[in-house]
C-alpha angles and dihedrals in degrees: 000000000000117000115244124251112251102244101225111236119232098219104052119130094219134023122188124240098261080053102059089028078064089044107055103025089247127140105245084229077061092062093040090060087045095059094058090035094054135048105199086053109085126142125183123261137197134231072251096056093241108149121218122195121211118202089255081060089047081047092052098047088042085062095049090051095051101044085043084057089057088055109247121141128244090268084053091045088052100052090043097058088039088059090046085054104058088036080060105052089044090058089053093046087050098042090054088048086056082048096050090043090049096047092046087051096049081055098050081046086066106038086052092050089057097062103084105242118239092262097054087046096051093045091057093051087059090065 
């Protein structure tokens, strides 16, 4: 009776080599040379060697195949994930000083809703 084939499940937290080469129709020796060609792309791996990929590693290589597709070469590939990275990084950096401005504004919010307004002012003298 033939085995069945393991179905891979979409919300693991880490596949195995064998797993993401499958994936993505990619030799395992292709990842391998990826890891040391690109330094967003690093999987852990055991004492033992054994490589586990985490879902920020399948995004990466995501990214190379499809730039690949679009025919750069591994130097075009480089600079462009090393431009996502730093865009990246600016969008979090922008995204904390948004945080920090919200949180200062909030603040300002409350400290405005504690000064009585004119009108409550002039309906307390008439009495």
């Amino acid at each position: 009776m033939p085995k069945k084939k393991r179905k891979e499940k979409e919300g693991k937290l880490f596949y195995s080599i064998g797993e993401v080469a499958r994936r993505f129709g990619v030799a395992e020796p292709t990842l391998r040379y990826w890891e040391k060609e690109f330094d967003e792309l690093h999987p852990r791996t055991s004492e033992q060697g054994t490589r586990t990929y985490q879902k920020e590693d399948l995004e990466v290589i995501r990214l190379i195949l499809h730039l690949k597709g679009e025919g750069l070469t591994l130097e075009g590939i480089r600079r462009r994930l090393k431009e996502s990275r730093s865009q990246g990084e600016r969008e979090a950096e922008a995204v904390e000083r948004l945080r920090h401005l919200r949180d200062e504004l909030e603040a300002l919010r409350a400290a405005l809703d504690e000064i009585p307004s004119e009108q409550d002012a002039s309906s307390t003298e008439g009495k």
